[in-house]
C-alpha positions as CSV (number, residue, x, y, z in Angstrom):
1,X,-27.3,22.6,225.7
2,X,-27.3,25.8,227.5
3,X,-29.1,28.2,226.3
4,X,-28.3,31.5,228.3
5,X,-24.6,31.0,227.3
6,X,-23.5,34.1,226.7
7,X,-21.6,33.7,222.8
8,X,-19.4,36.1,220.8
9,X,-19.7,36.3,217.0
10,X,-16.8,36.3,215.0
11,X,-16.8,40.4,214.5
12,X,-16.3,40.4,218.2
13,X,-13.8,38.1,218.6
14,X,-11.8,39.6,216.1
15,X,-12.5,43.4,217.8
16,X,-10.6,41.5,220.9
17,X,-8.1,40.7,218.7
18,X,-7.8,44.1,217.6
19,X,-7.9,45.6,220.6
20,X,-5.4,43.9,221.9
21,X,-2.4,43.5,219.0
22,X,-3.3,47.6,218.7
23,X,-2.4,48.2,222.4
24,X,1.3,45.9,222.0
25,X,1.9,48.9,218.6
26,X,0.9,51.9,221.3
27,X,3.0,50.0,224.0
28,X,5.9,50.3,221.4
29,X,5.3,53.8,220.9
30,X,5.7,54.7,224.5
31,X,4.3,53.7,227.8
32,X,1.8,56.9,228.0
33,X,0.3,55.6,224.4
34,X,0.1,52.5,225.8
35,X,-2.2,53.2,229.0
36,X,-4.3,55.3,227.1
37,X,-5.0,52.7,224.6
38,X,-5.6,50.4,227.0
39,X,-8.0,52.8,228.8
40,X,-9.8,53.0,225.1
41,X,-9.6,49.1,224.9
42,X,-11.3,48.7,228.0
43,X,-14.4,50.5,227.7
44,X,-14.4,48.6,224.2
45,X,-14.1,45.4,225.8
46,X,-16.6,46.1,228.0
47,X,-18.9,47.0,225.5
48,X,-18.4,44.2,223.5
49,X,-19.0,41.7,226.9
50,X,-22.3,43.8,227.6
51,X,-23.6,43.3,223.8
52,X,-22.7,39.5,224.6
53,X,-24.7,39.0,227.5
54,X,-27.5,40.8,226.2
55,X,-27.6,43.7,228.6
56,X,-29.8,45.7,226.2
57,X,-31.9,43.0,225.2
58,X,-35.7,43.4,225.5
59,X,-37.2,40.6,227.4
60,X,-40.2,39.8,229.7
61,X,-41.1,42.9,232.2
62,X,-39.7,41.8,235.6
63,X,-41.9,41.5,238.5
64,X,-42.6,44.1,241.2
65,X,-39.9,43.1,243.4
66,X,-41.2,45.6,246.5
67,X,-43.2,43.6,248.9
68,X,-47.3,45.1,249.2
69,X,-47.5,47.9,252.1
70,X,-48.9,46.9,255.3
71,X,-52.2,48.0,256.7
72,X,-52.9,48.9,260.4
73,X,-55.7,48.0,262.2
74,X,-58.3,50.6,263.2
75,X,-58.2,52.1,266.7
76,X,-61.2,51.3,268.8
């Protein structure tokens, strides 16, 4: 199996869940309600992807990605 899958726990999927049957009761209550719950639902959404894929997650140090400078020869 895959190990890097990214997976959502059960209190995430039912935040999703949340989010979204809470943003059909503000759409009820009036189209401004509605786009600013789903402006609050995004940036919940998102955060809820980013703790799935580990964004904070301590892992190994990455490697110097910036190639070693270069050295000119001496002048005669």
């Amino acid at each position: 199996m895959d190990t890097n899958r990214p997976q959502m726990s059960m209190a995430a999927l039912l935040g999703l869940v949340a989010c979204v049957a809470f943003n059909f009761w503000l759409f009820r209550l009036g189209v401004l309600w509605g786009i600013l719950g789903l402006s609050v639902s995004k940036h919940v959404v998102i955060a809820i992807l980013c703790q799935g894929l580990g964004v904070d997650r301590p892992g190994e140090p990455a490697a110097d990605p910036s190639p070693p400078p270069l050295t000119l020869p001496d002048a005669p």
